[in-house]
Every structure is written in structure tokens, then in C-alpha cells.
KEFIRO-704052 format. One line per field, with one value per residue (C-alpha): y, z, x. Coordinates in nm, 2 decimals. Layout:
! KEFIRO-704052
y <- c(Y	...)
z <- c(Z	...)
x <- c(X	...)
***
This chain:
! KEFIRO-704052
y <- c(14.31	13.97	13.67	13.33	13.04	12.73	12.41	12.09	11.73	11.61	11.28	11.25	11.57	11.90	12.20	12.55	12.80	13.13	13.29	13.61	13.43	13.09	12.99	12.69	12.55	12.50	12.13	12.00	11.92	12.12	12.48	12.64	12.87	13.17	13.42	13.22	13.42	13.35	13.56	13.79	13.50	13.78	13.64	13.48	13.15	12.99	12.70	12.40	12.28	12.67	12.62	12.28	12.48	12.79	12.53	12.28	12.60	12.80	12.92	12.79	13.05	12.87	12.55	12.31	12.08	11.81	11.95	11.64	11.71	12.08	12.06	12.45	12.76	13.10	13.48	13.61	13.96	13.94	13.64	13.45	13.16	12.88	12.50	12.16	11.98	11.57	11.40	11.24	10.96	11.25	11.46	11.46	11.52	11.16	11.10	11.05	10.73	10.62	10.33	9.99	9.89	10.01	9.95	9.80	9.62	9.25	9.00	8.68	8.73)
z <- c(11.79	11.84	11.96	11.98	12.19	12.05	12.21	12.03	12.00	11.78	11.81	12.21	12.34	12.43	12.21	12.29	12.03	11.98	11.67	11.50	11.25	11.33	11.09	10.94	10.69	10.32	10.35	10.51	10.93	11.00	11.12	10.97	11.19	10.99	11.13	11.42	11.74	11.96	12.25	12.23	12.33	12.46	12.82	13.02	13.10	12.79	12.83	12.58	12.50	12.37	12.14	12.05	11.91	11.74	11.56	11.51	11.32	11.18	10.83	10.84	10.69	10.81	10.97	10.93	11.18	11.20	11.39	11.60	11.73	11.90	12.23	12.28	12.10	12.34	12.27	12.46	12.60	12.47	12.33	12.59	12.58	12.35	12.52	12.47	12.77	12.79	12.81	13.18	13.35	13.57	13.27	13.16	12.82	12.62	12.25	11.98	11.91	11.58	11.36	11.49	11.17	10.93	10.59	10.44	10.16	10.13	10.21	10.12	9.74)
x <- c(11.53	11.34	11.52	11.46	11.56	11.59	11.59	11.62	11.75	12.01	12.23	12.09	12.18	11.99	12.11	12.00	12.03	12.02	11.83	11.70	11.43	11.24	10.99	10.83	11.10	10.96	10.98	10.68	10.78	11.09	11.15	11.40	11.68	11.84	12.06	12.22	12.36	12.66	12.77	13.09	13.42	13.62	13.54	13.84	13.58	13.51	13.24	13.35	13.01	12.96	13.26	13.16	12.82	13.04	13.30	12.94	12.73	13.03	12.94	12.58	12.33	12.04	11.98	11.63	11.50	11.28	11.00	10.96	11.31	11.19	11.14	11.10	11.11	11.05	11.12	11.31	11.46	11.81	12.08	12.21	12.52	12.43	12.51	12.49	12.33	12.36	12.03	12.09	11.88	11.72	11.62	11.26	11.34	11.22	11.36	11.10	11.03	11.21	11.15	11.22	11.34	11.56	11.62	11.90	12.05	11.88	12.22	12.01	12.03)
***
């Protein structure tokens, strides 16, 4: 069975992500996740940033990225434990640039 690992940004933290199919999604820029994997819970540690991911991706099918939001996608051996990671000052891990503006309803009409 192949598995990827997924790591991406989303809303200025790192998630890492487990998946059985990666491919380029049909809209043009985004990979699309299906088949989403999360260890067994039945261990007496639970991590919260793991359960944050379960509760975040429960009932998802499939999930599409923006492609400038990947950091890294590897195959790998065998599923490991999905986490959130916080983007510190010592990571080197850079958000995309994003637009300086952004539109908006006109207010002097």
C-alpha cells in the first residue's frame, strides 16, 4: 500500500497528513488528498494537536489544496501520527506572500 505524507500550511500552522492518493486536483493549482489516514486512538497518550486533525478532517472524502500552500509531499514506508506544528520564530518554514490588498466593498459611495 502506498502512503503519502503531506505537509502543508493552512491559517499559519504546519499540518502533516497522512494519505493513500495525492494527485493534481482538477482545478488548475491545488493537489487534491483522498482517502485520509489517522493512527489507531486506542493509545493511553493521546496528542491534542492529533485530535484537533481527526475532529478538523472527520467526514472529509477528499480534501484540495492550494498548491502554493505544500511544503512537502514524500512516500513513505507506513502511516505515521498526523500533527499540527506552530510556525515558530526558529522555523524556516516562510508563508507565501499574499496580496497586499484586498478587495472590499467601496464605503465612499
Amino acid at each position: 500500500m502506498r502512503v503519502f505524507r503531506i505537509n502543508f500550511l493552512n491559517q499559519g500552522k504546519v499540518y502533516e497528513v497522512y494519505a493513500k492518493r495525492v494527485q493534481q486536483g482538477e482545478l488548475y493549482g491545488f493537489v487534491e488528498l483522498q482517502e485520509l489516514l489517522f493512527e489507531d486512538s486506542s493509545s493511553v497518550l493521546v496528542d491534542p494537536s492529533t485530535e484537533r486533525l481527526r475532529s478538523e478532517f472527520k467526514g472529509v472524502s477528499r480534501t484540495i489544496i492550494p498548491i502554493h500552500a505544500v511544503i512537502r509531499i514524500d512516500e513513505v514506508e507506513k502511516e505515521g501520527q498526523g500533527k499540527i506544528h506552530d510556525l515558530g520564530d526558529k522555523s524556516n518554514v516562510t508563508m507565501f506572500p499574499t496580496a497586499l490588498y484586498s478587495p472590499g466593498r467601496d464605503t465612499d459611495k
